[in-house]
N, C-alpha and C positions, 0 to 999 in steps of 0.2 A: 753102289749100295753097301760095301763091304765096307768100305770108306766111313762114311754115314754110322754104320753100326760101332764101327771101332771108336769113332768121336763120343755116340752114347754111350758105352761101357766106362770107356775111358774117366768122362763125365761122373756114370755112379760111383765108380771109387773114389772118387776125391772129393764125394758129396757125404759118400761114408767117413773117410777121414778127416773130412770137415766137422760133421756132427760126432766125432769122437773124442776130439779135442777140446772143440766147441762145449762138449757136456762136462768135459774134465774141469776146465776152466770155471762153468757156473758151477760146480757141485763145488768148488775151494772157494769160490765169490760166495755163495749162500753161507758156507760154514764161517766165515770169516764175518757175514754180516750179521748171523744169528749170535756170534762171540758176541759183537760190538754189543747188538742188542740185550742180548743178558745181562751186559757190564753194566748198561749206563741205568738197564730197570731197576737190577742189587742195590747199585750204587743208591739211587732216591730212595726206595722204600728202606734202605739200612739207614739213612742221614735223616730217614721220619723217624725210623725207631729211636733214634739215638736222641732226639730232640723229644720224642712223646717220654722217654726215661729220664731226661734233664727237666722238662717240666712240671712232671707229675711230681716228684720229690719236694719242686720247688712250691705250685701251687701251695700243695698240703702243709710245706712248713710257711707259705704267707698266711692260712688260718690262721695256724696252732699260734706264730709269734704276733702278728697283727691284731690277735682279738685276747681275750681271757678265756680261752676254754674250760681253765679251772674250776671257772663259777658259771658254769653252763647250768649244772641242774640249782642254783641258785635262786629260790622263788622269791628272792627281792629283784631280782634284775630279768623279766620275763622278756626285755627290748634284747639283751645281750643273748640268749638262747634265740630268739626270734633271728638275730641278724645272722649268730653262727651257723643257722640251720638252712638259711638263705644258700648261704655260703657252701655250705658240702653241698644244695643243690647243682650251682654253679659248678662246684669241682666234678659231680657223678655227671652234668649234662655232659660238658666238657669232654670227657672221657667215659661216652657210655658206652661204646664197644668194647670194651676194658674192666669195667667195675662191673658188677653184681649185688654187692651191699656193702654200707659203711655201718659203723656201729662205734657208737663213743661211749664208756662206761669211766665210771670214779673208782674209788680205792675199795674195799672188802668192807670196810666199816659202815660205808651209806648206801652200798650195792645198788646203785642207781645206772640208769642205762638208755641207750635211745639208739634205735636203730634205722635206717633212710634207705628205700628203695624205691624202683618204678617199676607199675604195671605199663609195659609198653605198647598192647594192645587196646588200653582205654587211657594210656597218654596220661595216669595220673601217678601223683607221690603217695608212697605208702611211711608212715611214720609213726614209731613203737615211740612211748615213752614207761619205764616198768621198773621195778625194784626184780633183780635178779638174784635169786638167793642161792643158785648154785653157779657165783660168779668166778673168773679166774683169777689167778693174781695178777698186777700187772706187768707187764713185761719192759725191762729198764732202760731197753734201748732199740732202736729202727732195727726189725729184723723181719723176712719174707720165711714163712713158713706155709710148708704143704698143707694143706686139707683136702685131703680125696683128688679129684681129677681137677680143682683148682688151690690157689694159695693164697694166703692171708700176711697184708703188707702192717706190721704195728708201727706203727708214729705213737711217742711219748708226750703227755702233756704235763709240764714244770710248772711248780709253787713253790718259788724260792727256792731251784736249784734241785728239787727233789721231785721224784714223780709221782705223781698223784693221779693219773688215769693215762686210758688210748685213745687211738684212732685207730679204728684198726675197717682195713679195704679191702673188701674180698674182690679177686682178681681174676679170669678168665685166658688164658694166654689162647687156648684155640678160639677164640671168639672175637678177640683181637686182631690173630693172624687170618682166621676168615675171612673178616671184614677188608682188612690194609690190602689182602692177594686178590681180593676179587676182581678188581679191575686187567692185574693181570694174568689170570688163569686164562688159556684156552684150549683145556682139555687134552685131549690124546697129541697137540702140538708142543705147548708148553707149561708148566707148573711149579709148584714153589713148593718146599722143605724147610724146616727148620730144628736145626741139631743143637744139643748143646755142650759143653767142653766135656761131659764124660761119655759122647759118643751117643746121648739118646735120643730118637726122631719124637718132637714130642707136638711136630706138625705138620701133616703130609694133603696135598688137597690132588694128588695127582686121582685121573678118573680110575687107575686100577692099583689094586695091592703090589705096593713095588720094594724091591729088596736092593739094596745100594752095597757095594763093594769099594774097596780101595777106599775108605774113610778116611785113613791114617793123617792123609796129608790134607784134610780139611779140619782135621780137630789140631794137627800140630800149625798149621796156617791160624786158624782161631786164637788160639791159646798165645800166640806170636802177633795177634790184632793183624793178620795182612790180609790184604782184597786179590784175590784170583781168579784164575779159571782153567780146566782142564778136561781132558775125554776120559771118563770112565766105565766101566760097567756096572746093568742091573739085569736085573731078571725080574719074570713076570713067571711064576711057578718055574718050570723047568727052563722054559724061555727065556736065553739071555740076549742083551741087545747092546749099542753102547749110547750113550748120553753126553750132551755138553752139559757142566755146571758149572756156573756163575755164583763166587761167595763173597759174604759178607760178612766181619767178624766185629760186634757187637754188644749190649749189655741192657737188659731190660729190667729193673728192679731185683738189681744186688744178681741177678742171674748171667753168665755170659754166654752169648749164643751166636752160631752161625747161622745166617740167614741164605738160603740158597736157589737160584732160579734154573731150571733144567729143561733141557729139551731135545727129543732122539733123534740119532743123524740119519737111522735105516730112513725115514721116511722121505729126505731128497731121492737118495737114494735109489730105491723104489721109483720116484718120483722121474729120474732122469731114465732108468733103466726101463720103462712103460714106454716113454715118450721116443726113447731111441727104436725099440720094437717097430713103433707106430711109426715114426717115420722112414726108415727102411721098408716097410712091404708096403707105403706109400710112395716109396720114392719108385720101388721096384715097379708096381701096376704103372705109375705117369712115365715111366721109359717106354715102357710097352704099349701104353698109349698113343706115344709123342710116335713111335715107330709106326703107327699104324696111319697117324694122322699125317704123318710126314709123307707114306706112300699113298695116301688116298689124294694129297695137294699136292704132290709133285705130278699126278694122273689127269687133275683137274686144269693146272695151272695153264696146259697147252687148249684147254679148250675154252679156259677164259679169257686169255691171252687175245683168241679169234671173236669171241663174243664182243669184249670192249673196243677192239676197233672196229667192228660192225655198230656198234653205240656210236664210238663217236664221231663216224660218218654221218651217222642218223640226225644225231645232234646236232650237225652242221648244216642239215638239209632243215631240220627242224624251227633252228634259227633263222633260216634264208627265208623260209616261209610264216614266221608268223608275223600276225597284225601289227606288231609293238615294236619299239623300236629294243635293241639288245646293244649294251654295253660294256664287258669287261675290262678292270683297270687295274690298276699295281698300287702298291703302298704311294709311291710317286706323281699316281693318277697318270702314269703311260699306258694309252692302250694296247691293253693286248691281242681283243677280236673283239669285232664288232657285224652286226647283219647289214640287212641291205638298208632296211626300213631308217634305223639310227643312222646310216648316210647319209639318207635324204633329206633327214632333219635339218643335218649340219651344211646340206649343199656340197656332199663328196658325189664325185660320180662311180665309185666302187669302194667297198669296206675294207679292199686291202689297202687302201690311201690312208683311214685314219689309223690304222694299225701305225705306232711308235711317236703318234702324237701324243699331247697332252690335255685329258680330257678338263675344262677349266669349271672348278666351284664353282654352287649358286650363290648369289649375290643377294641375301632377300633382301626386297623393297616393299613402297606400299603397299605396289599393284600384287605381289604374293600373298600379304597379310589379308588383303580384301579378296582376293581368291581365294584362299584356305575359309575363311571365313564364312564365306555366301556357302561352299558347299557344304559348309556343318559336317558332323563329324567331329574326329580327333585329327584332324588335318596341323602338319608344320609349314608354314611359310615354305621352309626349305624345298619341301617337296615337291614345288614347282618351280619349273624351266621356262624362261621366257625369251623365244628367238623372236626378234625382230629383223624382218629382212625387207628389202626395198619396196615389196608391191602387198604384201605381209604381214602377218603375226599369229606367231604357233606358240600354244601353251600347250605343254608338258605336265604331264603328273609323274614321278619319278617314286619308285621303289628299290631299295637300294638291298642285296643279300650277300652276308660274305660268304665268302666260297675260296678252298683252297683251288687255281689251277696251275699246271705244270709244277708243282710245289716249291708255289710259293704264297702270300699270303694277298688274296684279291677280294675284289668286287665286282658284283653284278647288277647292274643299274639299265632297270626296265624301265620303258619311256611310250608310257601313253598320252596318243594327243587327244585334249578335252578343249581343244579352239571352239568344237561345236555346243560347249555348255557355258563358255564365257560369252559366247555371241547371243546364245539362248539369254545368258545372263542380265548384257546388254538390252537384250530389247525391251526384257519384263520390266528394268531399271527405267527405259526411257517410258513404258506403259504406265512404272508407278504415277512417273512424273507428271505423264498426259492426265493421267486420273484426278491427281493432288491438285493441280491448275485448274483441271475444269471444275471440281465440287469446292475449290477456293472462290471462282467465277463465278458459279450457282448460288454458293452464298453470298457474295456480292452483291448480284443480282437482287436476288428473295428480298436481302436484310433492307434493300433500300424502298422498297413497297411496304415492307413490313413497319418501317420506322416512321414514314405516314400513318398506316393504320394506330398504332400503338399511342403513337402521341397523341393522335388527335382524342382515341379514346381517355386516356388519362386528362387531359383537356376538358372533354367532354361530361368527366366522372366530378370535374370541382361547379359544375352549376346543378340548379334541383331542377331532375325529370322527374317526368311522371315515372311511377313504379314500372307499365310495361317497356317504357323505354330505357330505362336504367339496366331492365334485364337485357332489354337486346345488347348495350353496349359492355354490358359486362360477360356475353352470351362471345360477342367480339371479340372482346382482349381476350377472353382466353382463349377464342381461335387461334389467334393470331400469335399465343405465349406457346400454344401446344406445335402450332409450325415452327418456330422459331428453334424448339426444342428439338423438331424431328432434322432440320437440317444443323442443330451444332452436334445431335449424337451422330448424322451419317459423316459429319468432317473429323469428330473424333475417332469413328470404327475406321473410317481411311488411314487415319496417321495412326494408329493403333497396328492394323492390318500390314502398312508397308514399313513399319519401322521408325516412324519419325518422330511420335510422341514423346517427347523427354518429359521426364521427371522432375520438379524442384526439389531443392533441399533447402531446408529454413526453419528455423524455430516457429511451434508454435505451441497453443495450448488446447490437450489435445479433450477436456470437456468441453470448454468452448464452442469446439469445431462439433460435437456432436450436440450442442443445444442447439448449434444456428440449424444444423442439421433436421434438428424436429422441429424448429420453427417454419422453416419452409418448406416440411412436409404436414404440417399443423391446418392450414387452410384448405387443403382438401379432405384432410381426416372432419375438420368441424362440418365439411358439405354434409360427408357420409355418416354422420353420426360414431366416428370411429376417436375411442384415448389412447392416447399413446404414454406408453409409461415407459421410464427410462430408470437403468441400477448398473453404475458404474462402480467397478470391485476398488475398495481405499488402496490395492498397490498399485493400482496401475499412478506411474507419476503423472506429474500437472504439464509438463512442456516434456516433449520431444520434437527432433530433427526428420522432417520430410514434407511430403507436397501435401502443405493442406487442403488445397484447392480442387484433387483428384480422391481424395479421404472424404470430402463434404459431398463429392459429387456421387460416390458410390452409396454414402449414407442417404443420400437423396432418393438416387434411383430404387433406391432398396425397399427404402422405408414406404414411397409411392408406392411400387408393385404392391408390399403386403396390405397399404391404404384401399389399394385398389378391388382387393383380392375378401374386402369385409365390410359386409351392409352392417352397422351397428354391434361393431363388435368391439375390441381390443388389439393393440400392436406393443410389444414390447419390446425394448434394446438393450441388452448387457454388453457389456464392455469389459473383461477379464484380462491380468496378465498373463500371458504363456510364458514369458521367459525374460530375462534382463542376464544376456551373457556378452563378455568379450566388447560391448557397447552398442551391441544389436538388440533392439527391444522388441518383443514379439508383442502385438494386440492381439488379442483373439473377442470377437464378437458374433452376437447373435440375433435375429430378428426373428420374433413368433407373430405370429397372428391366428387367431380363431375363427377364420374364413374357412373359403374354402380349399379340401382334400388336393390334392392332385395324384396319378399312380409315375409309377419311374419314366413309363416313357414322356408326357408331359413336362415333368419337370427337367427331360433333358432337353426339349423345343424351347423352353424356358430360357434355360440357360446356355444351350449349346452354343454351336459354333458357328449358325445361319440361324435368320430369320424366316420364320415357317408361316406360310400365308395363312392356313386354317387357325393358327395361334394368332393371329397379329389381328385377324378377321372377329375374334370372340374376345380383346381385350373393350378394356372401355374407349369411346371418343376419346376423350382426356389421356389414355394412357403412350407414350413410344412404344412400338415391338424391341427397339435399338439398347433402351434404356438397362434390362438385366443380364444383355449382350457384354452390352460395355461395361459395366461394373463388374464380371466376371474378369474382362480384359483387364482393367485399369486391379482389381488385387492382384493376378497373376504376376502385371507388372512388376508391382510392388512388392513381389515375393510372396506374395502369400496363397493360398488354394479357398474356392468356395465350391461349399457341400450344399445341399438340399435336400428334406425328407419331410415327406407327409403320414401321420398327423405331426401337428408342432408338439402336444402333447400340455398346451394352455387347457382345452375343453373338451375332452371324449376323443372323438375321431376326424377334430377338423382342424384348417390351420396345415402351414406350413413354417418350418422352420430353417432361415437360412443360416449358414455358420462360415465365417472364414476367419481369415488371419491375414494383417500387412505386418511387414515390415520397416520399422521405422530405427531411429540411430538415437542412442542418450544423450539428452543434453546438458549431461555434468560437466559442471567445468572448474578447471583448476581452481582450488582455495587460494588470494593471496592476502595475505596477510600483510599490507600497504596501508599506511597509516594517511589518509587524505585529509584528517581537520583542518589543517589548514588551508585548504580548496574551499572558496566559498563563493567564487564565480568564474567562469570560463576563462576567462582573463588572469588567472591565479595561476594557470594550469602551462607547467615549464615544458617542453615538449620539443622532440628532437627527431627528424625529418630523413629518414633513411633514402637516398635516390641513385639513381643507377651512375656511373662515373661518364657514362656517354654525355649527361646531359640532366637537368633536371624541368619540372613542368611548372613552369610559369602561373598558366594558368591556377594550378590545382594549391600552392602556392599563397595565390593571392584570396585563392576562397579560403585557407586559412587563416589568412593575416585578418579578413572580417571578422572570424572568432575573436579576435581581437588576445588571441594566446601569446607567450612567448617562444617563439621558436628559432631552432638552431637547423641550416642543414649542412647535413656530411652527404659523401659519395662513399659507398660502401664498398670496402677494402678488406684486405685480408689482417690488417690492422686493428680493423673496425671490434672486433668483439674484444680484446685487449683495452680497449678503449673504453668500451662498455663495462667491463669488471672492475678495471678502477674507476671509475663515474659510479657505480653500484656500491662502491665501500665509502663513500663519501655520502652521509648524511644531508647535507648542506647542498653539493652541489649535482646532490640526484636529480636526473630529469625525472619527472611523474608520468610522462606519457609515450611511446616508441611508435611512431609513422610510418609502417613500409611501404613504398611506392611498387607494388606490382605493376610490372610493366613488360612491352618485348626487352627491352635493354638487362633486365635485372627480374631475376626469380627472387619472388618476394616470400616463396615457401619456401626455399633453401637458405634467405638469409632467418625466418624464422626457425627452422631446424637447428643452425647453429647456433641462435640464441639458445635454443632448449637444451641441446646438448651443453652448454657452458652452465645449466642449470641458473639462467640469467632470465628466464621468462616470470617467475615468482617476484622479484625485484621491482619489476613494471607492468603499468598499465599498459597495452599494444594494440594497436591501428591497425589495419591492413586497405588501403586502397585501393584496389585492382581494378586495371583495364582491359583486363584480356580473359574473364572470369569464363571458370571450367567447372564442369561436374565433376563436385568432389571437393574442389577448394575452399567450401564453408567445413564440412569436416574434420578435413586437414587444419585448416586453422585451429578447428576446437581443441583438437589432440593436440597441438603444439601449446597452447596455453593463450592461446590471440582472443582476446576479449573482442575485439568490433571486425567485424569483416563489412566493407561495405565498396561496389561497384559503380567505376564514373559508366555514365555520369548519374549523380546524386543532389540529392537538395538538401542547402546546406542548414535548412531548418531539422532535418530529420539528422544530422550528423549533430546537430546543437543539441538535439532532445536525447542521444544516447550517448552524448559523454557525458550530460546531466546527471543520466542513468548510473554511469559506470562510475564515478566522482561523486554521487550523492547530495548533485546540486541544486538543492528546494526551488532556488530562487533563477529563473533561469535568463536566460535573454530578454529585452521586450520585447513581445510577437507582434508584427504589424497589420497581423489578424485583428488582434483588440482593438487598435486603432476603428478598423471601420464593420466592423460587427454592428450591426442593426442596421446599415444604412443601405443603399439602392447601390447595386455595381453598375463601373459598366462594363459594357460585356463588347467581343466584336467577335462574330462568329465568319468564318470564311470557309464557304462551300460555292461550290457551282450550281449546286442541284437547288433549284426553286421551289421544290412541295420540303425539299430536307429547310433549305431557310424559313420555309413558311411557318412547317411544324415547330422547331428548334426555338424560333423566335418567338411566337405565341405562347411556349411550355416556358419559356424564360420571364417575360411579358406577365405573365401570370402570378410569376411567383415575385415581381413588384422590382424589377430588374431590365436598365435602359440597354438595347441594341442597336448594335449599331452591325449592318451588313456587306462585305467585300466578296465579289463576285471568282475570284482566283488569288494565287501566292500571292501575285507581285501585288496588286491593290491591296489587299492585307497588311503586307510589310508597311506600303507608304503609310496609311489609316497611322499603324501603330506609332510609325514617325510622330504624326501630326496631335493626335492626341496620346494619353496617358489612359490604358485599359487597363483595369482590375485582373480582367479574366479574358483568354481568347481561346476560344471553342476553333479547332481547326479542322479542316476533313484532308486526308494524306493525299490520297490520288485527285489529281486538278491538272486541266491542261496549263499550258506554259510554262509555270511556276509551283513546281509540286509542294504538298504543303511541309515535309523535309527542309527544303533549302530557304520554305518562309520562314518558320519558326529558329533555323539558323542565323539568319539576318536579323529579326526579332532581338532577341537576343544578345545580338553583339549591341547595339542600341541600349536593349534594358533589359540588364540579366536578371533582375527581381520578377520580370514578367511569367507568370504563371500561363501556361499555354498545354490543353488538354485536348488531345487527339479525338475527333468523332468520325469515326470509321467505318466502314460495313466489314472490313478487311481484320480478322482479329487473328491473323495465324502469330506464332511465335516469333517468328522473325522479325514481321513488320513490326509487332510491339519491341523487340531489342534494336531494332533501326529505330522507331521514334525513341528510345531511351537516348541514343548517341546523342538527336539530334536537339536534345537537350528537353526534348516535351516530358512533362512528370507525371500526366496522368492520362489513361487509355480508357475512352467510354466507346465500349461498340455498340452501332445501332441494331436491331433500333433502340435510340436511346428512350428510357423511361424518368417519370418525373422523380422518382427516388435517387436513379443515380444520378439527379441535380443534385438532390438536396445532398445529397454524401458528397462529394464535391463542395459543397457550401458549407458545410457542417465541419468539415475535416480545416479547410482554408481559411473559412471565414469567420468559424464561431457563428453560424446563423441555422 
């Protein structure tokens, strides 16, 4: 202890001598800096003075010799007084801390006079002009004479050598020196003085009456013009103190003066001798502290010492036993300790085994991405462990916390097993799947009953019945339209519900989409007596980017519900922009009707998240329960949120008003300014073939050489863009059009990145063909500057019609449509199903068109062998020869052959497998007599 106390003593003295020396040292650092700083302040405001006394002189004599002041008061020349009077304004702004009044007078004989001041509180000029009769004489040469507590500066004005009046400047030196010090006064710290060669203060701004000593050698420094500084004394009444002062030795109109900046030393001083107090009987109590704190932890220490290894006993039991696996590791990822449970993980049979092994990084793969993912959350890949062992598979959730142990720097990496949530995982995945197949099945099923009913109806609607029977059968079709309806919204609420709904993206226009919209909510509003009126706001644009076909279907359901929802009433639809930022376009729209009321809970069965029997039970026959389910689904999709409030606020207290928002994508697209006149048919068009160096596609190839284009191909190199910028500076031998072959071989978005960044997408027109198309990739194209995005396989009539488009080609290809417009097709329809031939064939039959019938693929394919078919109506699923590999066969025969899927089977897939298989257009049953005629209308011109 004795020990201990002599270390702290010891200690405050040399803490005291520290802070002795320590304060000596700043208190000559402060004097030193407050010198420098005096010096360099004197030094400026004496180098202002000395320039406002070189210019003022000079100003006043550019009047007097610049102008004629002679003949100022001159009433033949009222321009020449006019300008000179200008002019002392200019001089008194100039210098208006300085002047107080000017005054110009003539000689005794015409006692004429004029005098210029400013009220500077109303900011205006005051100006005498008078005949003075008790004038002075004038005075013969520049001279500063006192008046009272200021001085009056004369300037001579010359006529021929002689003088003939003044100028004469009444002049303020304290008003001067106020203004010039103000900036650096600060009071009881520092202040300014100004003496002049016979020793008089004739300007003090210090805060008290101060008496200065030892003068001598700042008047004999002045008088000598030299810059100083030194410590002197003043007093304040009896009170003396000392002072730094800072001088400066100067001349201000014919006067010579010292300029002087001062400031008192007692106040470090003071300043150091407080702090040293205060720290001494601070430093005194923290000894006395630290002694008491030192006895109280050194008393302590023994029985924490026993405490922490009873912890980390505890610790060690505590480890042993819980659920999770325990693992600490080192900067190296050697283990340090590890429990039982993390053994068993690993297949150790005791945790002192893994101790000095090395614990090995995760590795993320898919199977992590889609595990973080399903459990939602802020989950990382990383933070799942995937052991794989022979009979096995353990997945890990891993939490990782640093922790210093045995000091040094570690981690602790807890490990729970979630096997039992990825197996839960698994089964709900295989239940979706069981689900998705059977309501695919179901509607399989349905559509192929339903596409007898349907057609025959339609059939049945082109001969004349009688009125009761015409109702029945239009009493029919719409049974049969409202089924048809309730099983495509329960296959959408499934792929909705497990995730598999995709979105498209594609230009369209988005009034358009919202007339077709009222148009096919138009015939049940005319049952009910119900108008629909529609006001779309002028910003919203004409085209944007997303799934029209999910946009039409929510405007559908929507506008039905409110249809539904009003015996003779009104429905309206607004359509507003909410926002165009960043190339994301917000809609915001609205649908009112003046039906009827509903209260909150209602309108949540409406729209909620199940269908509710008692609602589904008090809709109309005609209506889905499904319908404002899924349309709540398919905006959220799309980004956007849908509200509901009763009344709508069209008519008193009835009506509801629905409101939401999607989001959609801008479809602006790069300006280029590409001169094409000379393009005046497809065949004009020079054009150059980007393909992967693996290989290029033959086929895709030759569908262009039908265009009958000029083209070039290259294999895309690192060369390649170098190649492009000079091909781009060449007038003459610029391609017009850039082809890139999206493909597995070649990223057809990173060769178009590099064109953008070479700033080479302005230059040309660009293609993109892709066979491997992604969500996202029409986007991406836009942003990059790619005018055509378009995926094989594709028809090469609709590639002919949008380079028309993008080239401005009136006159386009001749369509082989024109050819046989108006005439009877023939058609060969190949189905198994006998009531679908029967229908099919009579609906075809009707509309003045020969059939011919193949019972499966393979009969099909030969049929198409042996004759030449307009048109072949196919159905996908067929034993032996499915209708995939007939329309394949087809095809290599007669690639012009037009062949259109009749399905009951409409999920997304099957339609991107019939795209492959070269078929171009998807009619799902049941098929209706319309979507003949669209089919006909669109191919044939009929």
């Amino acid at each position: 202890m004795r020990k201990l106390l002599a270390i702290v003593y010891t200690a405050f003295l040399a803490i005291m001598l520290i802070n002795y020396f320590y304060y000596k040292n700043l208190y000559q650092k402060q004097v030193n800096y407050i010198i420098e700083l005096l010096d360099r302040q004197v030094q400026i405001v004496g180098l202002e003075v000395d320039s406002t006394n070189y210019a003022f002189s000079s100003d006043l004599g550019q009047i007097i010799y610049s102008q004629e002041p002679d003949k100022f008061f001159d009433k033949t020349r009222p321009d020449l007084k006019f300008k000179i009077s200008e002019q002392l304004k200019l001089f008194y702004s100039k210098y208006k801390d300085f002047i107080t009044l000017i005054r110009l007078y003539d000689d005794n004989e015409n006692q004429n006079e004029y005098t210029l001041s400013k009220d500077e509180t109303k900011n205006e000029w005051i100006e005498n002009d008078f005949i003075n009769l008790d004038q002075k004489p004038i005075v013969p040469r520049e001279t500063l004479v006192k008046d009272g507590n200021n001085f009056q500066f004369f300037a001579v004005i010359f006529r021929q050598g002689n003088p003939v009046g003044n100028i004469v400047v009444s002049v303020d030196y304290k008003k001067y020196f106020n203004k010039l010090f103000s900036k650096y006064n600060l009071k009881d710290y520092q202040w300014q003085w100004v003496i002049t060669e016979d020793g008089e203060i004739i300007f003090d701004n210090s805060n008290i009456p101060v008496e200065y000593f030892q003068l001598n050698k700042i008047l004999s420094d002045i008088k000598e013009g030299i810059i100083a500084n030194f410590t002197h004394t003043a007093s304040e009444g009896d009170k003396k103190f000392k002072i730094l002062s800072s001088y400066f030795s100067t001349q201000l109109l014919q006067r010579d003066l010292g300029i002087v900046f001062s400031a008192p030393t007692d106040f470090f001083q003071k300043y150091i001798i407080r702090n040293s107090i205060f720290i001494v009987t601070v430093t005194l109590i923290l000894i006395q502290v630290i002694i008491t704190l030192l006895v109280l932890k050194i008393r302590k220490q023994k029985k924490q010492t026993t405490l922490l290894e009873e912890s980390e006993n505890m610790l060690q039991r505590l480890l042993d036993r819980m659920p999770v696996g325990v693992i600490i590791y080192n900067a190296n990822r050697e283990i340090l300790r590890a429990n039982k449970v993390a053994a068993g993980f690993y297949s150790y049979s005791a945790e002192e085994d893994m101790i000095g092994k090395i614990f090995p990084e995760t590795s993320a793969s898919g199977d992590n991405e889609f595990i973080a993912n399903y459990l939602g959350g802020r989950f990382n890949p990383d933070q799942f462990i995937i052991i794989r062992k022979t009979t096995e598979e353990l997945i890990l959730f891993r939490s990782t916390i640093p922790v210093t142990y045995k000091n040094e720097d570690a981690w602790v990496d807890i490990l729970i097993d979630v096997t039992m949530l990825e197996s839960a995982r698994k089964q709900e995945e295989k239940a979706n799947i069981a689900k998705t197949e059977f309501l695919a099945r179901m509607s399989y099923e349905i559509r192929t009953p339903l596409n007898g009913i349907i057609g025959m109806s339609d059939i049945l609607t082109r001969f004349e019945l009688s009125p009761e029977i015409k109702d029945i059968v239009n009493l029919l079709r719409r049974s049969t339209e409202v089924l048809l309806g309730i099983v495509n919204d329960i296959l959408d609420f499934s792929k909705i519900e497990s995730g598999r709904m995709m979105l498209e993206e594609a230009p369209f226009n988005i009034r358009e989409e919202i007339f077709y919209a009222i148009d096919l909510g138009r015939a049940n509003a005319t049952e009910r007596q119900v108008s629909i009126f529609c006001n779309i706001e002028d910003q919203v644009p004409e085209t944007v980017i997303g799934d029209r076909y999910r946009l039409r279907q929510v405007l559908v359901n929507l506008i039905n519900h409110s249809v539904y929802n009003v015996e003779k009433g009104e429905v309206s639809l607004n359509c507003t922009l909410k926002s165009n930022k960043n190339g994301i376009v917000t809609l915001g729209f609205a649908i009112l009707d003046n039906g009827k009321a509903f209260d909150k809970a209602e309108l949540k069965k409406i729209f909620g998240d199940f269908v509710y029997t008692e609602y589904a039970m008090s809709r109309s026959s005609f209506e889905s329960g499904f319908a404002t389910l899924i349309a709540r689904q398919l905006i959220e999709l799309m980004g956007g949120k849908l509200t509901a409030v009763s009344p709508s606020g069209l008519e008193g207290n009835k009506g509801t008003r629905i409101s939401f928002t999607v989001q959609t994508y801008s479809n602006e697209r790069l300006l280029k300014y590409i001169d094409n006149s000379d393009i005046q048919r497809i065949s004009d068009i020079k054009a150059l073939v980007i393909t992967s160096p693996a290989g290029r596609d033959e086929d895709l190839l030759a569908q262009l050489h039908r265009l009958g284009m000029e083209i070039t191909v290259t294999a895309f190199t690192k060369a390649s863009i170098n190649q492009l910028k000079i091909n781009s500076a060449s007038r003459k031998e610029r391609y017009d059009l850039l082809i890139i072959c999206d493909d597995e071989n070649l990223d057809g978005l990173d060769v178009g990145q590099q064109i953008w960044d070479n700033n080479l997408s302005v230059n040309y027109r660009i293609l993109m063909i892709s066979s491997s198309d992604r969500k996202g990739n029409f986007l991406r194209c836009l942003n990059l500057g790619i005018d055509l995005y378009i995926v094989k396989p594709f028809d090469l009539s609709e590639l002919n019609n949008s380079l028309s488009e993008i080239f401005s080609i009136s006159n386009g290809n001749h369509s082989i449509a024109g050819e046989i417009a108006g005439r009877e097709l023939d058609i060969l329809i190949v189905e198994d199903n006998k009531m679908n031939q029967n229908i099919l064939s009579r609906m075809l039959i009707s509309l003045g068109h020969k059939v011919d019938i193949a019972e499966e693929g393979f009969e099909g394919y030969m049929k198409s062998k042996e004759k030449k078919y307009d048109i072949v109506f196919m159905d996908l699923i067929m034993p032996e020869m499915d209708g995939y590999e007939s329309a394949r066969r087809m095809l290599e025969v007669n690639r012009d052959l037009l062949i259109v899927a009749f399905t009951a089977d409409n999920m997304p897939e099957t339609k991107k497998k019939a795209e492959q298989a070269g078929i171009k257009e998807f009619i799902p049953k049941p098929v209706r007599m319309d979507d003949l005629k669209r089919i006909f209308s669109k191919f044939f011109n009929m």
